[in-house]
BANUZA-539263 format. One line per field, with one value per residue (C-alpha): residue number from 1; residue in three letters; x, y, z. Coordinates in steps of 0.25 Angstrom, whole numbers, m for minus. Example, Ala and Ser with C-alpha at 12.3 -4.5 7.8 and 13.67 -1.06 7.14 Angstrom:
BEGIN
seq <- (1, 2)
type <- (Ala, Ser)
x <- (49, 55)
y <- (m18, m4)
z <- (31, 29)
***
This chain:
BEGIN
seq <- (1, 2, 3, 4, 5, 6, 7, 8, 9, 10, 11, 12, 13, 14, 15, 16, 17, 18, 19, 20, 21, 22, 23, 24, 25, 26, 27, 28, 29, 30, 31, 32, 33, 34, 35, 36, 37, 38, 39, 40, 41, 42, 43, 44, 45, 46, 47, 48, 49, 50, 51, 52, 53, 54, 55, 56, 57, 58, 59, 60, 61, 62, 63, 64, 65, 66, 67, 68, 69, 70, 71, 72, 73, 74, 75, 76, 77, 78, 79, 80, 81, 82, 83, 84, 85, 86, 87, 88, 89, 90, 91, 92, 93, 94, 95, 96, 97, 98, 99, 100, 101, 102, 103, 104, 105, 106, 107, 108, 109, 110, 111, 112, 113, 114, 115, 116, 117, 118, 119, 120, 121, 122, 123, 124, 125, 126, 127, 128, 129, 130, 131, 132, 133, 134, 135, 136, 137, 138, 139, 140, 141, 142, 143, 144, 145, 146, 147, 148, 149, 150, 151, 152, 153, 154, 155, 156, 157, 158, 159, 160, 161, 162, 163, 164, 165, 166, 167, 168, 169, 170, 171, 172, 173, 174, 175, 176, 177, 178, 179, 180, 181, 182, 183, 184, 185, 186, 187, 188, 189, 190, 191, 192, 193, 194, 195, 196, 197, 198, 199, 200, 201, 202, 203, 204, 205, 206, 207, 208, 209, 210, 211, 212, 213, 214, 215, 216, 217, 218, 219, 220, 221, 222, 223, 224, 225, 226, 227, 228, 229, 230, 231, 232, 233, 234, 235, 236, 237, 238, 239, 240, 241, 242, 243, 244, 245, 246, 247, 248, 249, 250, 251, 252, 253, 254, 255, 256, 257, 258, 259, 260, 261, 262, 263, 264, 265, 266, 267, 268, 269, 270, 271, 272, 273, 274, 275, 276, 277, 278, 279, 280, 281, 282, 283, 284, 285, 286, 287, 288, 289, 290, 291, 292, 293, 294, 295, 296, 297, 298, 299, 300, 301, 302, 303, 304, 305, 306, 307, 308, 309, 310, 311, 312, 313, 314, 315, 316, 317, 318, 319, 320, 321, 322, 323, 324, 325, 326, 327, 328, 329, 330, 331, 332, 333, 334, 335, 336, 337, 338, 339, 340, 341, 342, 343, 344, 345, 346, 347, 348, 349, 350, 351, 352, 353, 354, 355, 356, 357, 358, 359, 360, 361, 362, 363, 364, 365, 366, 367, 368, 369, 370, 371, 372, 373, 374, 375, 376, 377, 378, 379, 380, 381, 382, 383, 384, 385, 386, 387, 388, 389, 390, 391, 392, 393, 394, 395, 396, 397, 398, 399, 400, 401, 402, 403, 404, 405, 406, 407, 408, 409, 410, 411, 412, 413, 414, 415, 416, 417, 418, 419, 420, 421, 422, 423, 424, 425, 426, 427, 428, 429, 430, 431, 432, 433, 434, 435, 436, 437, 438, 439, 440, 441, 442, 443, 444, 445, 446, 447, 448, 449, 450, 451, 452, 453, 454, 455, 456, 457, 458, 459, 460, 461, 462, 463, 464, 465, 466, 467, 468, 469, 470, 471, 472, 473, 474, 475, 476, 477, 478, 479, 480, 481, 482, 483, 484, 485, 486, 487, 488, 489, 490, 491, 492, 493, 494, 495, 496, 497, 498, 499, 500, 501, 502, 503, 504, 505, 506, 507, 508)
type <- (Unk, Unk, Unk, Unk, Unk, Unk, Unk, Unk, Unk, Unk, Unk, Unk, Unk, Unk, Unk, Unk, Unk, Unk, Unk, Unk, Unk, Unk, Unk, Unk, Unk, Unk, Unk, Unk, Unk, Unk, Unk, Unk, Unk, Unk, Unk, Unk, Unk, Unk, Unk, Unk, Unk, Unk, Unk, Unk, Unk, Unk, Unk, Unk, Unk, Unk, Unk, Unk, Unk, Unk, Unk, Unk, Unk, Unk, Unk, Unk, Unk, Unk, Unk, Unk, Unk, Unk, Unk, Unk, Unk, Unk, Unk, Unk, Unk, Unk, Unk, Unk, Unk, Unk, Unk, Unk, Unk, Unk, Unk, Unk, Unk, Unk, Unk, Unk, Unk, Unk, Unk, Unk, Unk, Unk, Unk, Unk, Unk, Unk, Unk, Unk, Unk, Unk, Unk, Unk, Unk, Unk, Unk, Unk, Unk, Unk, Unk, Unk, Unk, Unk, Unk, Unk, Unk, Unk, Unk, Unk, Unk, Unk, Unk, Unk, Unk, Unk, Unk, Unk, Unk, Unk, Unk, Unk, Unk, Unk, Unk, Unk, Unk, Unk, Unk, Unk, Unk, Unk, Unk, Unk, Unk, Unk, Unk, Unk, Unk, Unk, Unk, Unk, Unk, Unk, Unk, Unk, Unk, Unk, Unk, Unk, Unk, Unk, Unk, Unk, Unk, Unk, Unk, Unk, Unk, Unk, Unk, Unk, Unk, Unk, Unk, Unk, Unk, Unk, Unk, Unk, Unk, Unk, Unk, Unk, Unk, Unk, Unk, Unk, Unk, Unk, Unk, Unk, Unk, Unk, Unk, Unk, Unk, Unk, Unk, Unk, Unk, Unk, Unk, Unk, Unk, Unk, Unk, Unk, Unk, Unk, Unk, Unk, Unk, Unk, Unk, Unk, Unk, Unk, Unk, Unk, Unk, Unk, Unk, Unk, Unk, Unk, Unk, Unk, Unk, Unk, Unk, Unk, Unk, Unk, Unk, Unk, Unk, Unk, Unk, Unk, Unk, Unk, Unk, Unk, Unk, Unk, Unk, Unk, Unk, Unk, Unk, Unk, Unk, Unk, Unk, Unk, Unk, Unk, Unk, Unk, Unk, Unk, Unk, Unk, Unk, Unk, Unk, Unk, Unk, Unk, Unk, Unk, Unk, Unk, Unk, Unk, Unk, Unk, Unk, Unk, Unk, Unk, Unk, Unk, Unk, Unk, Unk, Unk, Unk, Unk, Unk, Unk, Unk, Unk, Unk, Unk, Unk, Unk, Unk, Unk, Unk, Unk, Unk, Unk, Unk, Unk, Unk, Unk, Unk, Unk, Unk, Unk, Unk, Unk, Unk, Unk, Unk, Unk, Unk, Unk, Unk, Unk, Unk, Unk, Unk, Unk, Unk, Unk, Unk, Unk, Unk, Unk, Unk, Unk, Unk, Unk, Unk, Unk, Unk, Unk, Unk, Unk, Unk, Unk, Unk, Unk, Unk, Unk, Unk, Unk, Unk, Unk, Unk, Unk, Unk, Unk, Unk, Unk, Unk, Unk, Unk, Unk, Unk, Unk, Unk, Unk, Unk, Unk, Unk, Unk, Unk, Unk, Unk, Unk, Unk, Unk, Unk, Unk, Unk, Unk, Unk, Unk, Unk, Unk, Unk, Unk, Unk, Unk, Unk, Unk, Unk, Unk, Unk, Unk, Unk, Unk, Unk, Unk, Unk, Unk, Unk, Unk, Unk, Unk, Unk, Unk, Unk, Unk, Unk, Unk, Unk, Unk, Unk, Unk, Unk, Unk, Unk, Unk, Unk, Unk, Unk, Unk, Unk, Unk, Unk, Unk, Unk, Unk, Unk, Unk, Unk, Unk, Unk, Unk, Unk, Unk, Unk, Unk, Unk, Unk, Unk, Unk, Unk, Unk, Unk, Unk, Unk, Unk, Unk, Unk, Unk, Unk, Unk, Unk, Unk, Unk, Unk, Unk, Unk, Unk, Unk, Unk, Unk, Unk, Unk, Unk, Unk, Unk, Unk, Unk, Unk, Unk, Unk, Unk, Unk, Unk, Unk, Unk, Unk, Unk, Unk, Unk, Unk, Unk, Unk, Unk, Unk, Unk, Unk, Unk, Unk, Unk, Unk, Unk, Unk, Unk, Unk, Unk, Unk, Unk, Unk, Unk, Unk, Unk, Unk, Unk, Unk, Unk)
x <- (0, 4, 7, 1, 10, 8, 11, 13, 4, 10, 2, 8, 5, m1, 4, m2, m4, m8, m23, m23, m33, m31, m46, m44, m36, m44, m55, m57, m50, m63, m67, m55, m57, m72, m66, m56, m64, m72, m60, m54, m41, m32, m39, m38, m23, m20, m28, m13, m10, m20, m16, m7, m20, m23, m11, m13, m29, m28, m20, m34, m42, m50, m51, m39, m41, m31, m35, m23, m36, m37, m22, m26, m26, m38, m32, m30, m47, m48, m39, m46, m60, m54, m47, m60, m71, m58, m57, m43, m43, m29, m20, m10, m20, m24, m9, m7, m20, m15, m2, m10, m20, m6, 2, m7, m8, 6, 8, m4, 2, 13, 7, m2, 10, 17, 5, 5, 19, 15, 3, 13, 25, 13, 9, 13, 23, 17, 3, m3, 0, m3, m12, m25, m36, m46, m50, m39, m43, m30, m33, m21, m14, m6, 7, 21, 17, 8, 18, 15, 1, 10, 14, 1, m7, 0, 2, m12, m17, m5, m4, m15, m26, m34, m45, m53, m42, m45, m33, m40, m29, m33, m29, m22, m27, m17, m20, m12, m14, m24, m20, m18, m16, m11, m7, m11, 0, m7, 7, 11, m6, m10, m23, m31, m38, m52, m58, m49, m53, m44, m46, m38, m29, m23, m32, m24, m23, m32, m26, m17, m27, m35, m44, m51, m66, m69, m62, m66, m61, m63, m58, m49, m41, m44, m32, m36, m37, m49, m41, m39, m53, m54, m42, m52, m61, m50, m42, m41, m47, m59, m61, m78, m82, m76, m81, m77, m80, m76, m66, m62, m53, m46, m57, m72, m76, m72, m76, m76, m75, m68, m73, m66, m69, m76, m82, m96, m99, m95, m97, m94, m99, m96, m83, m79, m84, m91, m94, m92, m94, m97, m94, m90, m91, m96, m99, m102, m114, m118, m116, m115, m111, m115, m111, m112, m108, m107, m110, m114, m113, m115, m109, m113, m102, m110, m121, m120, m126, m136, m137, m134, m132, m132, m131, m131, m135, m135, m132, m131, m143, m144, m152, m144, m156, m145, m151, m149, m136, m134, m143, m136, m137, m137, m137, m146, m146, m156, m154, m155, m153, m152, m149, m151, m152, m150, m157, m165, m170, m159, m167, m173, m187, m184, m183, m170, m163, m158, m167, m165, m170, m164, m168, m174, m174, m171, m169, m170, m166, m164, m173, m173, m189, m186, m185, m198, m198, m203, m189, m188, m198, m186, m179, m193, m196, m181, m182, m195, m191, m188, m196, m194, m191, m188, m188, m182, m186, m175, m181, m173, m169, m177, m173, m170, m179, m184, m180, m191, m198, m192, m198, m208, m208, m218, m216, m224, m215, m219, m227, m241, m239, m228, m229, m218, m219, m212, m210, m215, m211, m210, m204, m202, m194, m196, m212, m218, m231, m228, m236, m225, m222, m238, m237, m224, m230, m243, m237, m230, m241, m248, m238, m230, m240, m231, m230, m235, m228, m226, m219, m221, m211, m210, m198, m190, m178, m167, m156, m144, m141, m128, m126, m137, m150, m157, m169, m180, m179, m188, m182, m193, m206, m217, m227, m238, m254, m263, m270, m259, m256, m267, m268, m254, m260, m271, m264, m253, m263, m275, m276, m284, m283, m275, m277, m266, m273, m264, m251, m244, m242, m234, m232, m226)
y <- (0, 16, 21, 37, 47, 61, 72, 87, 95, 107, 119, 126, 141, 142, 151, 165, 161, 146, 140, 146, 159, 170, 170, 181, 190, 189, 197, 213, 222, 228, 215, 210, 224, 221, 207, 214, 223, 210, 205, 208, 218, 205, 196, 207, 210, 195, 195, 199, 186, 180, 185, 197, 206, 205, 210, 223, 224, 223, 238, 244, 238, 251, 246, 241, 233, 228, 222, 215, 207, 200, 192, 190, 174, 169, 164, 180, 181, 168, 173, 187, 180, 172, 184, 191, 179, 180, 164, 162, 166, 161, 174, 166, 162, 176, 180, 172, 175, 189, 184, 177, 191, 199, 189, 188, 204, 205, 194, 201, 214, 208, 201, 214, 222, 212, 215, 231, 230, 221, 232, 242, 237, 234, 247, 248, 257, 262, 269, 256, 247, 259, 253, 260, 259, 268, 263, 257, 250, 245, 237, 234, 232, 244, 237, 237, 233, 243, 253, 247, 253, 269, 264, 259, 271, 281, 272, 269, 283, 289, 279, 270, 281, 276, 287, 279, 273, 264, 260, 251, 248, 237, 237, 225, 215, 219, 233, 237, 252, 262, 270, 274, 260, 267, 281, 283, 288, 301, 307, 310, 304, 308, 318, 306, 301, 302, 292, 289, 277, 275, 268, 265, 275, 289, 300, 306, 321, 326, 338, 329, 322, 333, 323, 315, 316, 305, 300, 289, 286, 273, 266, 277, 275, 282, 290, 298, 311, 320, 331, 321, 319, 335, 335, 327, 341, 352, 346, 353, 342, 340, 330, 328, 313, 310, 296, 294, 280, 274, 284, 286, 297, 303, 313, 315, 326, 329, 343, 349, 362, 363, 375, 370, 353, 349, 337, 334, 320, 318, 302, 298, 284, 277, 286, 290, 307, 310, 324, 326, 343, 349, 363, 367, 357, 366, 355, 342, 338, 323, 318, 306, 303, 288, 288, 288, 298, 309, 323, 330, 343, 353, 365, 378, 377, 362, 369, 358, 346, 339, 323, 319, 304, 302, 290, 290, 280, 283, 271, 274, 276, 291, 301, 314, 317, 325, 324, 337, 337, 329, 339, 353, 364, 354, 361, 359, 343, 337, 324, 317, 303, 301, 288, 289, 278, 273, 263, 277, 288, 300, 310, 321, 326, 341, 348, 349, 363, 362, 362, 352, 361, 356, 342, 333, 319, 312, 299, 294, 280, 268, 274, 263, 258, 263, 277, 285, 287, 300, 307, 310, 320, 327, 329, 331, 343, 350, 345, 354, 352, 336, 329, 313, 306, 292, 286, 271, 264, 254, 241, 230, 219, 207, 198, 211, 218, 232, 242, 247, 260, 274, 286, 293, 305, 316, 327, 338, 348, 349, 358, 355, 364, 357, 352, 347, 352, 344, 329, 321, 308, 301, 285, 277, 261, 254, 256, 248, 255, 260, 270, 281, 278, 280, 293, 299, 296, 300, 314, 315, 314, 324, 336, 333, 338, 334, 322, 312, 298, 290, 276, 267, 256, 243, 234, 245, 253, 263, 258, 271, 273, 279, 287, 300, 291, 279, 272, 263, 248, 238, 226, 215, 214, 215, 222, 229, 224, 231, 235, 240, 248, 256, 258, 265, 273, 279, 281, 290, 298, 301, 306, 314, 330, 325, 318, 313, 307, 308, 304, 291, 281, 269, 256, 245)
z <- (0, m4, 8, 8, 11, 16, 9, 10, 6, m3, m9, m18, m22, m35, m43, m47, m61, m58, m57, m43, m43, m34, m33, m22, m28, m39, m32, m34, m25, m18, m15, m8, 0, 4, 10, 18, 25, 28, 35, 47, 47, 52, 41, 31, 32, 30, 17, 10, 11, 2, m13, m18, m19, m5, 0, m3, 0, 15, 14, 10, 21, 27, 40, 49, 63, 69, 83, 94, 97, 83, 88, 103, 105, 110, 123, 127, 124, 133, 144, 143, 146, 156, 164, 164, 167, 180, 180, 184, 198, 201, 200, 192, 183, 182, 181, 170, 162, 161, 156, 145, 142, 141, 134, 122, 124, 122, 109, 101, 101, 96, 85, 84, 82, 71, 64, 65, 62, 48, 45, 47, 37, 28, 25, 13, 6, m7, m9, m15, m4, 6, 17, 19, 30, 35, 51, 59, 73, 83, 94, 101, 117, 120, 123, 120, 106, 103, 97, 83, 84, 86, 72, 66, 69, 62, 50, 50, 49, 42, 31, 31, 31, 44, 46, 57, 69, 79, 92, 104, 113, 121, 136, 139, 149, 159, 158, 171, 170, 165, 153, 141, 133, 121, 117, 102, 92, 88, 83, 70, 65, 52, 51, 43, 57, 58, 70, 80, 90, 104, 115, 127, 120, 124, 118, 106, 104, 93, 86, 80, 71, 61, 55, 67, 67, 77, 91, 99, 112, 120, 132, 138, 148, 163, 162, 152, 156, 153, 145, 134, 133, 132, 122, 113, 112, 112, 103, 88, 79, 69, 81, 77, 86, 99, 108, 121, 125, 139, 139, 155, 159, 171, 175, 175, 169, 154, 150, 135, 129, 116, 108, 94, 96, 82, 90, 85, 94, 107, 113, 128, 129, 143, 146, 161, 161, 172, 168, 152, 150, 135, 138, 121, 108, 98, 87, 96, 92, 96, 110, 117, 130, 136, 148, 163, 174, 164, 167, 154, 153, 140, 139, 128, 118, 113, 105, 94, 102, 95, 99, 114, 117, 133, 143, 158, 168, 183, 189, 204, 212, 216, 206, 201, 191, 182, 169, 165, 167, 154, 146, 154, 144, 132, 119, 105, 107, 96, 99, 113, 118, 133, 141, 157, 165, 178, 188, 195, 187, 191, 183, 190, 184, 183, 171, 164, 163, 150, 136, 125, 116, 101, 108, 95, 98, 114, 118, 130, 130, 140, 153, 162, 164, 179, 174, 174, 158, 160, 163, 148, 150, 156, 142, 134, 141, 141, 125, 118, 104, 107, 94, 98, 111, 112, 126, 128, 142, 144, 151, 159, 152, 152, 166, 173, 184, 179, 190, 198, 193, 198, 204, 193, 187, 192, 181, 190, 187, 173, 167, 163, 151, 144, 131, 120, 106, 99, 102, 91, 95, 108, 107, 121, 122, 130, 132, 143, 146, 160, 166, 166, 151, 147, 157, 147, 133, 137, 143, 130, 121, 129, 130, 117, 107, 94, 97, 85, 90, 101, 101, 115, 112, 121, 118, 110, 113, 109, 100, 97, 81, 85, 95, 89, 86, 91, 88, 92, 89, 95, 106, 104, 101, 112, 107, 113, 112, 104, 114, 125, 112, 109, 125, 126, 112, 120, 131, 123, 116, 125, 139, 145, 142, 127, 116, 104, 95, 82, 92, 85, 97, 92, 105, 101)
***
């Protein structure tokens, strides 16, 4: 019998000219482009292996990303979950888990930095293989191998074109100071910069880029002192959008007064102000500011303002009833949304000193069902040019105990002669039927003589459309009888010493 012997298996290349087609290469130039920005950046930069053509394709991607976390083993994810679910309670075991997390720290970096250092020599040298991009995002541990990102930066904005940059320095795991992680290289920058994302990263003086229109800031350090953030106003640029996002700094109170600042949006979303003071913007016209403990104060030099987004929640047990204190000498605003909650109502009943008077369109979304939902009357009669008002009554979710009902609102100082001449529309989530609910719409319909439509909605509520509008969606549906309908229809429309006949009232 033939014995069988093993042998090697050998591919050979196949010639260009042979039987082998380069079926890849025989695809048009915009396709191959459209499957790259389908990939991944990593993915996308290895495409120069697969045929001549490619090689020079992954130069024109437009968008760059280049993460530390794409070459993090999975046994420095497993050690991370296993550090935080605080298993080994052995202090060696604990010891040598961290060794792990930095370890595996330490070895991507270095393999991150190889690849900066291959990006960088492949640069190109003539105008045809010039590399070009327009967003860059860096996610990298600021160690001792970082100093290839002070090289990238430059390069990428300088040579590549990069318009929109993005540098996330991650804390490392053994993070045994708080600091500035990472100070970015703004010297010798070209003026091509428009948005600028940091976080955990030193806030970079402004005068030297003359094209940024957008800066976002997020995860600051503590140590950052409040003059940087008052830099960010003063500074001599076409500066136009400015986000803080849990940004924390070395004092409490951040006040602004910069007669020449170009800014036009201004948002402070979960950041560590106690006491944020608009004294002179000129051209700021869209606020937000969604966060809690802040003192919001507006001063005369803000006359653009026209939409305010504003979130607080008192969480402690005492009442300060400050509502005017968000709304103090407030300019033209046209556009209103309001979110204040807590497990007790801390707003007074009084009127409020200050007139909305541009005031268009309010929102006032997630009121606790403990809340009396009357308090908006508050706003309605500061506001005698408001047109729509949507009211959202946020219920507890399903398992939870609905806190008990607070003190109700009397409303005896209020005149018997008022009445509203323009509200036209009048929308409440959240519509359970209650007795102070009926009592509101049924006061509206009688003293707001433009009104033509009123939507009680049950299982509805409030979802944002950006940070300026919102809309009404519905949750589930639980729709009311036709009969409990047309009750709340006559309850809306008749009482007794008036009569809206022609008033539109949609339940559903």
């Amino acid at each position: 019998m033939a014995r069988m012997t093993r042998s090697r298996l050998c591919v050979r290349p196949v010639p260009d000219g042979g039987g082998g087609a380069d079926r890849l290469s025989a695809l048009p130039d915009d396709l191959l482009r459209l499957i790259l920005r389908r990939l991944d950046t990593r993915t996308a930069l290895s495409t120069a292996v697969l045929a001549r053509r490619w090689a020079r394709l992954p130069r024109e991607v437009p968008a760059l990303e280049l993460r530390v976390g794409d070459v993090l083993p999975r046994r420095y994810h497993r050690g991370i979950a296993l550090h935080r679910s605080r298993r080994p309670a052995d202090a060696d075991a604990v010891l040598e888990l961290d060794a792990l997390i930095a370890r595996c720290e330490r070895r991507a970096m270095r393999a991150f930095s190889g690849g900066f250092e291959g990006l960088l020599e492949a640069g190109g040298g003539g105008d045809v293989d010039r590399r070009r991009a327009k967003s860059l995002r860096l996610e990298f541990f600021p160690t001792e191998e970082s100093g290839c990102v002070d090289r990238l930066i430059p390069t990428a904005i300088g040579a590549w074109g990069v318009e929109d940059l993005e540098v996330v320095a991650r804390p490392p795991h053994l993070n045994l100071f708080d600091g500035p992680a990472y100070t970015f290289p703004h010297h010798g920058l070209d003026d091509e910069l428009h948005r600028l994302t940091l976080e955990n990263c030193t806030v970079p003086p402004l005068n030297r880029y003359g094209a940024l229109a957008e800066l976002v800031l997020r995860d600051m350090p503590a140590s950052t002192p409040v003059a940087a953030y008052q830099r960010l106003f003063t500074a001599r640029s076409p500066l136009e959008t400015l986000r803080l996002l849990s940004c924390r700094c070395a004092g409490e109170r951040l006040v602004v007064s910069a007669p020449r600042s170009r800014l036009r949006e201004l948002v402070v979303v979960g950041c560590s102000f106690q006491a944020i003071e608009l004294r002179t913007l000129p051209a700021l016209q869209r606020l937000a500011c969604l966060t809690n403990s802040v003192e919001l104060r507006f001063g005369a030099g803000v006359p653009r303002l026209r939409h305010v987004n504003l979130s607080f929640s008192r969480q402690s047990a005492w009442c300060h009833g400050e509502l005017g204190r968000f709304l103090d000498s407030a300019p033209a605003i046209a556009s209103l949304a309001v979110r204040f909650t807590g497990p007790r109502r801390w707003i007074v009943p009084r009127p409020l000193d200050t007139k909305l008077r541009r005031l268009r369109k309010l929102l006032v979304a997630d009121v606790p069902s403990s809340w009396d939902v009357t308090w908006p009357w508050l706003l309605l009669m500061a506001a005698p040019a408001l047109e729509v008002l949507h009211i959202h009554v946020a219920h507890p979710p399903a398992g939870e105990e609905p806190a008990p009902p607070g003190r109700k609102i009397s409303w005896r100082w209020q005149p018997s002669t008022f009445r509203h001449r323009h509200l036209k529309e009048v929308v409440l989530a959240g519509f359970e039927r209650t007795w102070r609910q009926i009592f509101f719409v049924r006061y509206l319909a009688r003293v707001c003589k433009s009104l033509e439509r009123v939507a009680l909605l049950k299982d509805w509520c409030v979802r944002e459309v950006g940070l300026w509008e919102w809309e009404v969606v519905r949750e589930q549906e639980c729709p009311w009888s036709e009969v409990d309908k047309m009750v709340v229809r006559r309850q809306v429309k008749y009482g007794r010493t008036w009569c809206r006949p022609q008033l539109q009232v949609i339940v559903d």
